[in-house]
N, C-alpha and C positions, 0 to 999 in steps of 0.2 A: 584697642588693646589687642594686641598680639601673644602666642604662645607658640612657638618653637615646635616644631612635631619631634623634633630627636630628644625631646624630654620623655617621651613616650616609648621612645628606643632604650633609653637607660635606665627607665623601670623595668623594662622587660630583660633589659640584661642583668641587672640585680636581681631579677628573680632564677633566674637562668643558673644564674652563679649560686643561689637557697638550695634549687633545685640540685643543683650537682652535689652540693654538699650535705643535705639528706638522702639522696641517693648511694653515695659513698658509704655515707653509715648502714644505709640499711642493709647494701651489699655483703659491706663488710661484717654485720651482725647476722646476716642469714648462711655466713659463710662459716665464721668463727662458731655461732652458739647452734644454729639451727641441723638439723637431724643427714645426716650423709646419706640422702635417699635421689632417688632421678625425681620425686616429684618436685623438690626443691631446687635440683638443679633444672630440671624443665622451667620451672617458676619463675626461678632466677633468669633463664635465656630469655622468657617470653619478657619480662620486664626491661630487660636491658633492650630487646630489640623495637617493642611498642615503644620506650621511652625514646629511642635513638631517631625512629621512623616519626615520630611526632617533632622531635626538635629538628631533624632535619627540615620536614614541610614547613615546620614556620620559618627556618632560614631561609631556605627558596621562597616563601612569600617576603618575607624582608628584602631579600635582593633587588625586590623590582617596584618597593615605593620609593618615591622624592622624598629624600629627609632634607631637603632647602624649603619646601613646603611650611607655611604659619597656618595658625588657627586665629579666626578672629574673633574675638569674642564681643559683644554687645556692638555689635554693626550698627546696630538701629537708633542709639541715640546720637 
């Protein structure tokens, strides 16, 4: 029995897509309700750029596995 490795690619993009869309809210909630100070807006930068800098390295790490690659599972009987 075989398993597909790009099934593991469209988990992670489903999540990808959670992600942006909590992130959206929270932006948009720290924007709309949250206090007009630089600590906030500092806050807000640092987030946006560790979140950016983090999804960017895992797309560079994506770019360079084999998604034609199987998994085989129970080889041994």
């Amino acid at each position: 029995m075989t398993i597909p490795i790009t099934i593991f690619l469209y988990i992670y993009l489903i999540l990808i897509l959670a992600w942006l869309i909590f992130s959206f809210f929270n932006i948009f909630h720290a924007l709309k309700f949250g206090l007009a100070t630089r600590t906030n807006k500092y806050t807000l930068a640092a987030y946006i750029i560790i979140s950016l800098s983090i999804l960017l390295g895992s797309l560079f790490y994506i770019s360079t596995v084999d998604w034609t690659m199987k998994i085989e599972l129970l080889s041994y009987i």
